[in-house]
PDB file of N, CA, C, O and CB in Angstrom:
ATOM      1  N   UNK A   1     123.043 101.802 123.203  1.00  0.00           N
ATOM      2  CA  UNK A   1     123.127 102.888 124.166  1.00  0.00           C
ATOM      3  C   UNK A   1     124.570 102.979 124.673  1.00  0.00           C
ATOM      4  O   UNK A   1     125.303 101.991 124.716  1.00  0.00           O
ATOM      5  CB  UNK A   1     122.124 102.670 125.347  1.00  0.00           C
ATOM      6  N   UNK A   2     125.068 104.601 125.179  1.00  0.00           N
ATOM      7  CA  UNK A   2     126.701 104.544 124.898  1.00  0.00           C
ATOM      8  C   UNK A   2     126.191 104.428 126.916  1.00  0.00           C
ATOM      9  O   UNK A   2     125.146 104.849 127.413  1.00  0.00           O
ATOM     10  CB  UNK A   2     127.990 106.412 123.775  1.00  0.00           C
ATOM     11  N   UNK A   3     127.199 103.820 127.544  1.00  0.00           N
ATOM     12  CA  UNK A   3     127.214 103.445 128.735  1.00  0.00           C
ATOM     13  C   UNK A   3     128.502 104.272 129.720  1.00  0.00           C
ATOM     14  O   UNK A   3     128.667 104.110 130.930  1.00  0.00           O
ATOM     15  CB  UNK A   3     127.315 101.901 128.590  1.00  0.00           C
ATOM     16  N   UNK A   4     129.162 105.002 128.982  1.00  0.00           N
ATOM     17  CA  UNK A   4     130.365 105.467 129.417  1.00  0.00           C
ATOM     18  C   UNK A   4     129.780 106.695 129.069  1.00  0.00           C
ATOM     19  O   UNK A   4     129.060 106.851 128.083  1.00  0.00           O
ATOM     20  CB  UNK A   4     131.770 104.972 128.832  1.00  0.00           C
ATOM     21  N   UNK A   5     130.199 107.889 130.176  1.00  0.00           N
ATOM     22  CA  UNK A   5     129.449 109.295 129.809  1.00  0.00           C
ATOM     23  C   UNK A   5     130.845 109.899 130.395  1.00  0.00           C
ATOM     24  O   UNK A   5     131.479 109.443 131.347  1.00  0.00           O
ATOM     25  CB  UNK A   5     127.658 109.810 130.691  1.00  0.00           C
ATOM     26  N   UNK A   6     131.160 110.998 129.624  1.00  0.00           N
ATOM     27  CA  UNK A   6     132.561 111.623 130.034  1.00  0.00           C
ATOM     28  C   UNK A   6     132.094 113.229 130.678  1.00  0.00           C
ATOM     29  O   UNK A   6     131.345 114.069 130.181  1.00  0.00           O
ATOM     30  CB  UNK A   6     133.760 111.748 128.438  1.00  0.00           C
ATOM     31  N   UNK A   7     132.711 113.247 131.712  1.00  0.00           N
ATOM     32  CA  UNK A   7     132.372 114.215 133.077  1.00  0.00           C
ATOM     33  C   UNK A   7     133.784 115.006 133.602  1.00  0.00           C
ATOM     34  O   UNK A   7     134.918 114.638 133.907  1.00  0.00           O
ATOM     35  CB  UNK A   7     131.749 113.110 134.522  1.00  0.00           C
ATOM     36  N   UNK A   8     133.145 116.158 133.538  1.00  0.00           N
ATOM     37  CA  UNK A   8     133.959 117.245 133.877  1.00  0.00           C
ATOM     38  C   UNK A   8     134.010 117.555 135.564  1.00  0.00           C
ATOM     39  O   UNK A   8     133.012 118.165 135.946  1.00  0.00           O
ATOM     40  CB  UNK A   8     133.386 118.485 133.042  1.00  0.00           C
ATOM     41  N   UNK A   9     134.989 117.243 136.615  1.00  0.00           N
ATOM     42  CA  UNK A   9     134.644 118.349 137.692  1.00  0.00           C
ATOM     43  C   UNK A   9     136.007 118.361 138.224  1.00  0.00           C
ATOM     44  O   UNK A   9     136.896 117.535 138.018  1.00  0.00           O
ATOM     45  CB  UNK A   9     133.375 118.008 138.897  1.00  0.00           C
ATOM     46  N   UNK A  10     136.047 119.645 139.089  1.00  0.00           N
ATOM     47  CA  UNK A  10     137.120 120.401 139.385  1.00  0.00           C
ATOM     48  C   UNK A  10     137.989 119.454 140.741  1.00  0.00           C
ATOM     49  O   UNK A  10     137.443 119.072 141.775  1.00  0.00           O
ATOM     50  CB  UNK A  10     136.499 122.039 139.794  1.00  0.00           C
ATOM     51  N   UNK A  11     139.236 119.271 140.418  1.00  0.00           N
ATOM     52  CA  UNK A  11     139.916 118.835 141.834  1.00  0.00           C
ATOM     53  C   UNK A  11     140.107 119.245 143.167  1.00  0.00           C
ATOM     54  O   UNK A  11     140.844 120.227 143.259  1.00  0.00           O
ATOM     55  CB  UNK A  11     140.875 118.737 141.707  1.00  0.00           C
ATOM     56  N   UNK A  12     139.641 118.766 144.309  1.00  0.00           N
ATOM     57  CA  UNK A  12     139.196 119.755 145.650  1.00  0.00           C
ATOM     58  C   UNK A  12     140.776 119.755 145.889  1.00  0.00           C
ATOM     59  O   UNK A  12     140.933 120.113 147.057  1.00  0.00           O
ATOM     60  CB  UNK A  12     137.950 119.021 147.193  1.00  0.00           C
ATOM     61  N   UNK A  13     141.785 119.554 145.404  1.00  0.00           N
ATOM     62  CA  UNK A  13     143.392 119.611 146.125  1.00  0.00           C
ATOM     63  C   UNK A  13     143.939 121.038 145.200  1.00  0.00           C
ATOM     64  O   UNK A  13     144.567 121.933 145.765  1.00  0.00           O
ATOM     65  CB  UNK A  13     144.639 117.777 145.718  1.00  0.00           C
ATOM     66  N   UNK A  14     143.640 121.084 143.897  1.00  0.00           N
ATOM     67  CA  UNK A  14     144.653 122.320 142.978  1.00  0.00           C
ATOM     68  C   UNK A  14     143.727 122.691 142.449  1.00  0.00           C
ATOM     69  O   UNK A  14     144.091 123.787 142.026  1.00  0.00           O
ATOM     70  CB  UNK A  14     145.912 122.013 141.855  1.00  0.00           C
ATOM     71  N   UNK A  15     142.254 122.486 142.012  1.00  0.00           N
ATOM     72  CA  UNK A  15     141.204 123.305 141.585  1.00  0.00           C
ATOM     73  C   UNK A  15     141.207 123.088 140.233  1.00  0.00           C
ATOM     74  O   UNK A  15     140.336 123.745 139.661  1.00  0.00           O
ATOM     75  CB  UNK A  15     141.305 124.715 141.942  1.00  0.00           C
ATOM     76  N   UNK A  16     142.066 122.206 139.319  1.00  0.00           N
ATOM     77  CA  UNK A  16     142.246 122.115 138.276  1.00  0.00           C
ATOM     78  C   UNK A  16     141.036 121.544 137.476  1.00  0.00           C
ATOM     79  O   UNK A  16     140.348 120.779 138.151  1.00  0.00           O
ATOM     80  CB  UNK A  16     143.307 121.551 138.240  1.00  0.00           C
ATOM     81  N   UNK A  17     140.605 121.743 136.160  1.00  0.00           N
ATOM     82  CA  UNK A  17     139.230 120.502 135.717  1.00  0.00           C
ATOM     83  C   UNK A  17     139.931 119.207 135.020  1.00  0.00           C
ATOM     84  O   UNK A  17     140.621 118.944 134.035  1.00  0.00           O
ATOM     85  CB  UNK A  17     137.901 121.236 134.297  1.00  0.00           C
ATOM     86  N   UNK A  18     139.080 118.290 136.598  1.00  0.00           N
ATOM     87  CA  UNK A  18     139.741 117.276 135.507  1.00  0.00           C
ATOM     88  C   UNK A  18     138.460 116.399 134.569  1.00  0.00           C
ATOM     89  O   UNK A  18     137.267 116.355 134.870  1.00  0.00           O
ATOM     90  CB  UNK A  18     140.812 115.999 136.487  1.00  0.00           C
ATOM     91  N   UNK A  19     139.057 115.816 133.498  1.00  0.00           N
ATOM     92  CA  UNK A  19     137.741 114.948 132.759  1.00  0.00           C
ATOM     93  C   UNK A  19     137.891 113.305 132.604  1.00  0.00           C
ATOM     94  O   UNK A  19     138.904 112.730 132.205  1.00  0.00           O
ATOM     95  CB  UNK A  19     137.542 115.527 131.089  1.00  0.00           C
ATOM     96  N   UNK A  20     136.809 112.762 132.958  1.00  0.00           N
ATOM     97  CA  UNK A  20     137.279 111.547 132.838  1.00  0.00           C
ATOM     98  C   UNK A  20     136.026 110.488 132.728  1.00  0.00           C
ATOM     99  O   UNK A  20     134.983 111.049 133.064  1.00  0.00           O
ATOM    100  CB  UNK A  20     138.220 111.311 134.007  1.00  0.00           C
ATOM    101  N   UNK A  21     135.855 109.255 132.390  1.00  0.00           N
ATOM    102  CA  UNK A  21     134.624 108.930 132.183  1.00  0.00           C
ATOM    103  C   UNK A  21     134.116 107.941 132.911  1.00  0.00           C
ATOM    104  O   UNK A  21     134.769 106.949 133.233  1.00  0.00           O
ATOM    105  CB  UNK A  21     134.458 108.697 131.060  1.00  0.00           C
ATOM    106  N   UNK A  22     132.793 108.165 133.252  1.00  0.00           N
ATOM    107  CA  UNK A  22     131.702 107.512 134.065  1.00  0.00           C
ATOM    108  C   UNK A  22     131.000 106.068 133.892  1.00  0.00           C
ATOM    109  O   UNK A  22     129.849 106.255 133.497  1.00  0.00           O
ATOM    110  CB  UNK A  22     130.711 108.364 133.971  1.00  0.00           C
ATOM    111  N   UNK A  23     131.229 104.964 134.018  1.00  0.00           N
ATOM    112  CA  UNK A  23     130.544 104.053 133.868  1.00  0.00           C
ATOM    113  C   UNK A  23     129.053 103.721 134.320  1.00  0.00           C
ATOM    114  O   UNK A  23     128.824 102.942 135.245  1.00  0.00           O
ATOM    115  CB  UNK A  23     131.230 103.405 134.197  1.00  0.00           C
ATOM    116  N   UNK A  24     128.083 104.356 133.613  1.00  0.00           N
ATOM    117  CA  UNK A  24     127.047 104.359 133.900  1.00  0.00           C
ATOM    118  C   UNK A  24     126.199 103.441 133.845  1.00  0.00           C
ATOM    119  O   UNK A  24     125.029 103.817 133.902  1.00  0.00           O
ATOM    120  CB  UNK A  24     126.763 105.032 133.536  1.00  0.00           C
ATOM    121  N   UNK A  25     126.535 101.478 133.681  1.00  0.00           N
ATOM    122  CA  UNK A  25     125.914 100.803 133.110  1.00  0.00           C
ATOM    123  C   UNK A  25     125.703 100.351 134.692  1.00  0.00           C
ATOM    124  O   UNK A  25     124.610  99.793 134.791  1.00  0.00           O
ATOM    125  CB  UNK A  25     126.448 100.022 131.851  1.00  0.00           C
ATOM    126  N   UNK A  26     126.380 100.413 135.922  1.00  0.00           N
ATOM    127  CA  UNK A  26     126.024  99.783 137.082  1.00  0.00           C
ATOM    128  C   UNK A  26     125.342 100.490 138.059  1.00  0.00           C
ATOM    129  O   UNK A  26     125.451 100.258 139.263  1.00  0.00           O
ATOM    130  CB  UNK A  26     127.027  99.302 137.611  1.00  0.00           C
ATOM    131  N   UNK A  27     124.816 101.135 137.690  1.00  0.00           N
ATOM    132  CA  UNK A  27     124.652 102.775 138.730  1.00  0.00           C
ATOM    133  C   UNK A  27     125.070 102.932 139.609  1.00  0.00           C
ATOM    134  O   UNK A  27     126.229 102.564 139.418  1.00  0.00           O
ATOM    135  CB  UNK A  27     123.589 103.284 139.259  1.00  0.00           C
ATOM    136  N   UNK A  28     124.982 103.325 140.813  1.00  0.00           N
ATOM    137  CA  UNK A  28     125.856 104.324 141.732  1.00  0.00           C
ATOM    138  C   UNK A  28     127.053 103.765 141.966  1.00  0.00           C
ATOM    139  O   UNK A  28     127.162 102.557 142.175  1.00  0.00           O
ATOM    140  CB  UNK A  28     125.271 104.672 143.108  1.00  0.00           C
ATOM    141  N   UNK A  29     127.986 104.523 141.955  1.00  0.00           N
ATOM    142  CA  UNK A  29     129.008 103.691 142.754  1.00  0.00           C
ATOM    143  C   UNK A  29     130.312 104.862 143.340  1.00  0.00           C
ATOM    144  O   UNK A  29     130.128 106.078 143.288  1.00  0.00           O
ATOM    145  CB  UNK A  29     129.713 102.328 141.563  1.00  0.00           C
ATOM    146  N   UNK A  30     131.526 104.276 143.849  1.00  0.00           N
ATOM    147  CA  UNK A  30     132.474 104.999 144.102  1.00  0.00           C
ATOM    148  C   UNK A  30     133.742 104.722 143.666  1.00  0.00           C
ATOM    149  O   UNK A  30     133.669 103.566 143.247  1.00  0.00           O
ATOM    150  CB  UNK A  30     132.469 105.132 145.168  1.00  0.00           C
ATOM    151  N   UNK A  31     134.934 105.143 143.515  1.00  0.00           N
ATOM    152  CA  UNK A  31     135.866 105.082 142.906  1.00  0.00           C
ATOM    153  C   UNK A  31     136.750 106.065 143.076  1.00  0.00           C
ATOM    154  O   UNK A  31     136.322 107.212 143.202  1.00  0.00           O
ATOM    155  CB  UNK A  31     135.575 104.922 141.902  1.00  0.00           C
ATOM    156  N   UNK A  32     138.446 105.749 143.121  1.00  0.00           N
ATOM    157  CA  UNK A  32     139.298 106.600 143.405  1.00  0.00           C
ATOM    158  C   UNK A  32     140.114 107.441 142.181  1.00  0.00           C
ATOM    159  O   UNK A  32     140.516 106.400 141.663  1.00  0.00           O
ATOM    160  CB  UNK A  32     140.086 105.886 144.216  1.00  0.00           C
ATOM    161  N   UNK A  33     140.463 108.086 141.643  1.00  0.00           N
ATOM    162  CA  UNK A  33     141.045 108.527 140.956  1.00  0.00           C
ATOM    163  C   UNK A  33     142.067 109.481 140.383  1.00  0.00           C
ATOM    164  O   UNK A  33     141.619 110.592 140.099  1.00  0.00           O
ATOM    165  CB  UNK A  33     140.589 108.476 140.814  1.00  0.00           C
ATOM    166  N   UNK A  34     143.559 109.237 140.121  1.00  0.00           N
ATOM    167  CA  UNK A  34     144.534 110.459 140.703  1.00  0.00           C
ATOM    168  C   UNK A  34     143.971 111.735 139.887  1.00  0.00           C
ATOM    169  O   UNK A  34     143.061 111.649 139.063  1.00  0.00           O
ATOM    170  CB  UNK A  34     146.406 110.191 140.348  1.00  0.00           C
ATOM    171  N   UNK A  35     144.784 113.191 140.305  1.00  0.00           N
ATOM    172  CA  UNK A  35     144.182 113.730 139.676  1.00  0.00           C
ATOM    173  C   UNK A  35     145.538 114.116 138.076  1.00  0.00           C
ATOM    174  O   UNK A  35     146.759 114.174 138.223  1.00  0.00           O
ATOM    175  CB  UNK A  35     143.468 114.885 140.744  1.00  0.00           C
ATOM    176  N   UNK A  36     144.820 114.300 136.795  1.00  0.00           N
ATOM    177  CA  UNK A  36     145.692 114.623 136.169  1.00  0.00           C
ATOM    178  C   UNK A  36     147.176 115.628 136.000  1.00  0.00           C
ATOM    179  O   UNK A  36     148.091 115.583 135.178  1.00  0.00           O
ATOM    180  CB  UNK A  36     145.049 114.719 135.671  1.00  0.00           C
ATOM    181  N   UNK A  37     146.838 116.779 137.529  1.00  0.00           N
ATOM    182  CA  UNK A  37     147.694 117.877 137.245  1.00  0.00           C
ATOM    183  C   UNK A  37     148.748 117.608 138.350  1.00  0.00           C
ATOM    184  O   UNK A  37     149.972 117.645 138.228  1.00  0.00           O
ATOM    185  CB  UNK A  37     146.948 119.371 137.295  1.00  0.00           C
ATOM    186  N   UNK A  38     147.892 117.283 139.639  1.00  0.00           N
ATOM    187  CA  UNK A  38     148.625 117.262 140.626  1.00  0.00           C
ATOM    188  C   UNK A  38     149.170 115.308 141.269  1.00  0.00           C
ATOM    189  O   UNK A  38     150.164 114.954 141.905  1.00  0.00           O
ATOM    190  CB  UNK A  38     147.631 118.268 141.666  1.00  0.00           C
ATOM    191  N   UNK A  39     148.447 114.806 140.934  1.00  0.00           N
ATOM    192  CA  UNK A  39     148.117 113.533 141.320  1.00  0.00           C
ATOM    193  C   UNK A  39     147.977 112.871 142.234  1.00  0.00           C
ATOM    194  O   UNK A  39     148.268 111.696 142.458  1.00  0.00           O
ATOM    195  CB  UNK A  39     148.535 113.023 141.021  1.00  0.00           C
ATOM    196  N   UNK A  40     147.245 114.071 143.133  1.00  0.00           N
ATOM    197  CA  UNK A  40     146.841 113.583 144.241  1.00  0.00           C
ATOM    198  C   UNK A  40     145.477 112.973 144.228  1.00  0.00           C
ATOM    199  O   UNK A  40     144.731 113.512 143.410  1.00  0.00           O
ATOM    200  CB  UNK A  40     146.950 114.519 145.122  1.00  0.00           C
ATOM    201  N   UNK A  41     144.819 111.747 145.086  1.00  0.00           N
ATOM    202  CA  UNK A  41     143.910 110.834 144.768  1.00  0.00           C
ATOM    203  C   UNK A  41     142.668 111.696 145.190  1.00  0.00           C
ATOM    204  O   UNK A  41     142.530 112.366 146.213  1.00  0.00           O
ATOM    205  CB  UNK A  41     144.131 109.395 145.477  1.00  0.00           C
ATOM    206  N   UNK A  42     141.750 111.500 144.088  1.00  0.00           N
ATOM    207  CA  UNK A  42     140.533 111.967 144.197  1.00  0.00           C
ATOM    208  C   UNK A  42     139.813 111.199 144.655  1.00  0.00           C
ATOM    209  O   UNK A  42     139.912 110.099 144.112  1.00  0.00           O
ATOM    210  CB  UNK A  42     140.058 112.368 143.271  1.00  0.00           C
ATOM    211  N   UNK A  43     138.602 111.289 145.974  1.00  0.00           N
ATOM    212  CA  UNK A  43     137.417 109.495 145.789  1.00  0.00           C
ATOM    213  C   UNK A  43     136.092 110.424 144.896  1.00  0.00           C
ATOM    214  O   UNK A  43     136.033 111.596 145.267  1.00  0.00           O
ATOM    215  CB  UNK A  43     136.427 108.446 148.194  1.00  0.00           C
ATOM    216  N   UNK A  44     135.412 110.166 144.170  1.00  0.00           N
ATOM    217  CA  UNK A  44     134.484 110.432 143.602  1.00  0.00           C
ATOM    218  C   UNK A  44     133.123 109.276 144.093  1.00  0.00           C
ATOM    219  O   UNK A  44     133.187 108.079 144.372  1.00  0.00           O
ATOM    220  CB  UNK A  44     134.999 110.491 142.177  1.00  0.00           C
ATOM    221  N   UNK A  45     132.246 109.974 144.061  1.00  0.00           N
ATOM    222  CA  UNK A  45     130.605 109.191 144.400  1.00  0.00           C
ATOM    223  C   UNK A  45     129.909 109.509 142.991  1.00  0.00           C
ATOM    224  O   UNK A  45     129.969 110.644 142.520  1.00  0.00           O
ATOM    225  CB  UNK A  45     129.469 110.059 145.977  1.00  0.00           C
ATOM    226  N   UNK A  46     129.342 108.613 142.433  1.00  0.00           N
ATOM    227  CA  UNK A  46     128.809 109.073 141.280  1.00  0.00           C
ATOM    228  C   UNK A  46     127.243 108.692 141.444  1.00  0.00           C
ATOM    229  O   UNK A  46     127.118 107.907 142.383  1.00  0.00           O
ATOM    230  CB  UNK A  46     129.566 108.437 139.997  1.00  0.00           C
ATOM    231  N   UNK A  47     126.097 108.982 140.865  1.00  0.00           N
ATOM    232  CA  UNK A  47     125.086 108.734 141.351  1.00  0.00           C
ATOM    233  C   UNK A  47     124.866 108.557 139.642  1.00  0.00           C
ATOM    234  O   UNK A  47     125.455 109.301 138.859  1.00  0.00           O
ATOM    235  CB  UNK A  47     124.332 109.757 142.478  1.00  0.00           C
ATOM    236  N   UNK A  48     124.290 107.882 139.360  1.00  0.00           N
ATOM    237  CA  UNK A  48     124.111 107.547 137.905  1.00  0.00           C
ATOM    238  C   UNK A  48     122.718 107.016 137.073  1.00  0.00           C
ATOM    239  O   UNK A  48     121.845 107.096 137.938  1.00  0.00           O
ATOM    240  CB  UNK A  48     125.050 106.549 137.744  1.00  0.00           C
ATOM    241  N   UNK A  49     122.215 106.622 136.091  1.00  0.00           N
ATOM    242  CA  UNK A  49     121.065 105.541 135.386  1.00  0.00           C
ATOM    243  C   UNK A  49     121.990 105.137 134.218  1.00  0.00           C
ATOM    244  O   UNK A  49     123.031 105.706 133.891  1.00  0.00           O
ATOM    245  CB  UNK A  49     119.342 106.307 134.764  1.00  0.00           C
ATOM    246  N   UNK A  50     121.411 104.026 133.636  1.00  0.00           N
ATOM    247  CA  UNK A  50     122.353 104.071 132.420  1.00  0.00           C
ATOM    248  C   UNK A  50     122.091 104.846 131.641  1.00  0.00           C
ATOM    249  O   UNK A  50     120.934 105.161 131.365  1.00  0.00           O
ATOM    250  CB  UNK A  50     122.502 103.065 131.718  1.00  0.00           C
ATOM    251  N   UNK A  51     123.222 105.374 131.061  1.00  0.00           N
ATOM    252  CA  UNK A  51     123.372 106.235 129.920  1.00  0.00           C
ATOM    253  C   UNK A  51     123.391 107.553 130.199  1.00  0.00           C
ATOM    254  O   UNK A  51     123.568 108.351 129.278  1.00  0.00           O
ATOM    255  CB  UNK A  51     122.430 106.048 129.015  1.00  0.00           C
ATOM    256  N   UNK A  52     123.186 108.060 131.716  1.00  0.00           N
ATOM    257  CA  UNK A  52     123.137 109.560 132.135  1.00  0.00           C
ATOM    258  C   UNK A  52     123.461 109.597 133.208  1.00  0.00           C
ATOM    259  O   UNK A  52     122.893 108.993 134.118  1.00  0.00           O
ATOM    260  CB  UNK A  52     122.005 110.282 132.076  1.00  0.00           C
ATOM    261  N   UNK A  53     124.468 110.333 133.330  1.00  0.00           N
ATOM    262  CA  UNK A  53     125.274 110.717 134.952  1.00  0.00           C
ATOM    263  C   UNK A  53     124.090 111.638 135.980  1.00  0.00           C
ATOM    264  O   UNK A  53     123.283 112.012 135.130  1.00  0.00           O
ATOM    265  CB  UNK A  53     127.012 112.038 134.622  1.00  0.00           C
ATOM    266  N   UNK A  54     123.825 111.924 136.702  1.00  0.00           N
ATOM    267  CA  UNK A  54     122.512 112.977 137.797  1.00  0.00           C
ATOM    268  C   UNK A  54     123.800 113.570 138.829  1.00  0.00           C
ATOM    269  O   UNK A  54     124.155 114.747 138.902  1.00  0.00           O
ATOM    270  CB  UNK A  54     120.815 111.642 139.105  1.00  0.00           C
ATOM    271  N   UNK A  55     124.216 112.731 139.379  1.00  0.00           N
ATOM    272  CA  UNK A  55     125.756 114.021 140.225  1.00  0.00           C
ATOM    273  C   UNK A  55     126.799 112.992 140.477  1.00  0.00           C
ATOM    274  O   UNK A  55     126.754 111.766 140.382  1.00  0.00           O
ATOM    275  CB  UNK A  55     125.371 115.023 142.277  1.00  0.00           C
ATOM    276  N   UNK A  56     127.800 113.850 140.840  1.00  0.00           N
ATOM    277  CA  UNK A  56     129.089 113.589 140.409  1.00  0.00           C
ATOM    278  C   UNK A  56     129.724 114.585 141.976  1.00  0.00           C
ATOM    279  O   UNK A  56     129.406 115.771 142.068  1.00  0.00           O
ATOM    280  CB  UNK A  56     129.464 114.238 138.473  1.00  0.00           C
ATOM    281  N   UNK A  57     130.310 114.141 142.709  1.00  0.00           N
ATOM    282  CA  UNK A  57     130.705 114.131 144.369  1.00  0.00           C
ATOM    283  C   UNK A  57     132.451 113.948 144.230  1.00  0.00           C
ATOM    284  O   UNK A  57     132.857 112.835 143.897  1.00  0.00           O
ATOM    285  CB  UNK A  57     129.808 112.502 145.420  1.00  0.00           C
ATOM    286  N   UNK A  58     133.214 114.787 144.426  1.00  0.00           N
ATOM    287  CA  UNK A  58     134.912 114.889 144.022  1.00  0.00           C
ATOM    288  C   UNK A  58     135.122 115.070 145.516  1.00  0.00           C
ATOM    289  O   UNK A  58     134.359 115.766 146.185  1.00  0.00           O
ATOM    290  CB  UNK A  58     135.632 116.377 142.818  1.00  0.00           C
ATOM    291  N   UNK A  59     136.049 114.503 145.970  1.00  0.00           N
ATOM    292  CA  UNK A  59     136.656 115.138 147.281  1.00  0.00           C
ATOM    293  C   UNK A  59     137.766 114.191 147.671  1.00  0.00           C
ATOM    294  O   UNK A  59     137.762 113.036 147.244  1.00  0.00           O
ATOM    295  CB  UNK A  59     135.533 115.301 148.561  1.00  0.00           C
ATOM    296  N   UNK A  60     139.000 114.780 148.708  1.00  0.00           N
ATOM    297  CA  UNK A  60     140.358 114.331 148.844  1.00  0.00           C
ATOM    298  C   UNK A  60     139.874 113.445 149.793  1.00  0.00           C
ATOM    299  O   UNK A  60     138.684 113.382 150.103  1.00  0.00           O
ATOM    300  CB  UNK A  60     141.569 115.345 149.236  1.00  0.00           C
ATOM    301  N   UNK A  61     141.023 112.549 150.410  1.00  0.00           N
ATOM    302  CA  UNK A  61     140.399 111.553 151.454  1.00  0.00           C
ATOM    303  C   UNK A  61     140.559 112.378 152.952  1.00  0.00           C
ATOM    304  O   UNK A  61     141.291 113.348 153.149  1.00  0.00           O
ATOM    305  CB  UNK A  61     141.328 109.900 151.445  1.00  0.00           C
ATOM    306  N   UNK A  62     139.836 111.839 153.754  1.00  0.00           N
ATOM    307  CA  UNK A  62     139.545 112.209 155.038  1.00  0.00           C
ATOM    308  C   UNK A  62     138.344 113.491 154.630  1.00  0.00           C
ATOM    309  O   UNK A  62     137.791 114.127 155.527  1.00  0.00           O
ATOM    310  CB  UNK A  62     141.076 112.695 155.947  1.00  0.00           C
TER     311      UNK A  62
END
């Protein structure tokens, strides 16, 4: 079973899509991530099972 699921969502700072992939083998969790265009830090909430992402939560800090 592939445990890494690659996820599309838009940056709340420049609106850009960014893609990047999900570790779905621990389920939920959180994590920061710059963004590719602008590089300002994204925190993402991921809500997960293994092998399938359910939602995916993008937003700048504060």
């Amino acid at each position: 079973m592939e445990y890494t699921v690659e996820i599309e969502v838009a940056c709340p700072w420049c609106g850009e899509p960014l893609v990047t992939g999900a570790d779905t083998s621990a389920g939920d969790y959180e994590t920061i991530e710059d963004c590719q265009v602008c590089c300002r830090p994204i925190g993402f909430r991921v809500s997960c099972r293994p092998g399938s992402v359910e939602q995916v939560e993008g937003a700048g800090p504060g």
